[in-house]
C-alpha positions in Angstrom: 38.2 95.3 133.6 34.6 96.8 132.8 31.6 97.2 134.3 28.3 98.0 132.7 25.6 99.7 134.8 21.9 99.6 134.4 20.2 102.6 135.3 17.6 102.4 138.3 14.8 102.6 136.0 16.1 100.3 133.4 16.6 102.2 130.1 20.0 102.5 129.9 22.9 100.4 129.8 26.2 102.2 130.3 29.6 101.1 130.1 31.0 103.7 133.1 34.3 105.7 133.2 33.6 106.8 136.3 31.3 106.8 139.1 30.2 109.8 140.8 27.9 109.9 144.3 26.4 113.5 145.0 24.1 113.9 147.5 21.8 111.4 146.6 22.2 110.6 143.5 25.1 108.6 141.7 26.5 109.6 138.3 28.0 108.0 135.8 30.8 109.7 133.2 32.2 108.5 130.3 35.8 110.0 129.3 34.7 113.2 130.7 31.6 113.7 130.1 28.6 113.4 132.4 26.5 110.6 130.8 23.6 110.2 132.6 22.0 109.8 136.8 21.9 106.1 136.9 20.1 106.2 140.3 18.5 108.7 142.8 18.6 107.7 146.5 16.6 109.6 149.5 20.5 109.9 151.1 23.9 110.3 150.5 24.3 107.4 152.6 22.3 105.3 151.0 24.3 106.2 147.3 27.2 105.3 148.8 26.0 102.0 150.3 25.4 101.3 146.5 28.7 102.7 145.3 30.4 99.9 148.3 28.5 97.1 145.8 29.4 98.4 142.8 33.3 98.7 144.6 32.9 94.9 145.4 31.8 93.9 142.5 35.2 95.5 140.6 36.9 93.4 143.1 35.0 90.6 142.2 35.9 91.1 138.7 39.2 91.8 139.0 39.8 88.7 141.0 38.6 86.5 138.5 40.6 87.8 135.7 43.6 87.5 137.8 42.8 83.9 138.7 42.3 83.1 134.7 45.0 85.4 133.9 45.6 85.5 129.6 44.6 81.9 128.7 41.9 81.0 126.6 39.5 80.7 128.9 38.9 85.0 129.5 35.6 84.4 127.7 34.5 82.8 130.7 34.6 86.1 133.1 31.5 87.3 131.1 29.2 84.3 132.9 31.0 83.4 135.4 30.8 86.9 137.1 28.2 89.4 136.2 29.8 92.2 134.9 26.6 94.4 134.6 25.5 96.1 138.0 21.8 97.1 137.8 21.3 99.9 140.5 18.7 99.0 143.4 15.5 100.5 143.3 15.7 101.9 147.1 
């Protein structure tokens, strides 16, 4: 299962390891590293109302893969749920 996350201002794309909230701001690594802040929030609260979406749609994801399973048809996951998050402005 991956997720790709676009970055609150739009210029990156990132294929995320991990995602990190601190204080306000949310994190993505990649292996270990610290890639980049995807997105900078007034709150904590509010970064982790995001990280709740991004946590829903894994589930999503993950649910449709299960329901396709191995067959030929695992293509169709790529349009049939969107498996790149772009981070709310506010």
């Amino acid at each position: 299962m991956e997720l790709w996350i676009r970055s609150q201002d739009k210029t990156n794309l990132i294929l995320a390891k991990d995602i990190v909230v601190r204080d306000g701001n949310i994190k993505v690594y990649k292996d270990t590293e610290l890639c980049t802040t995807v997105a900078m929030y007034k709150t904590k609260e509010r970064a982790l109302e995001v990280l709740d979406e991004i946590h829903q749609r894994l589930i999503d994801i993950q649910t449709f893969e299960h329901m396709i399973g191995d067959t030929d048809l695992r293509w169709l996951h790529k349009r049939a749920v969107d498996c790149v998050y772009i981070m709310p402005k506010e």
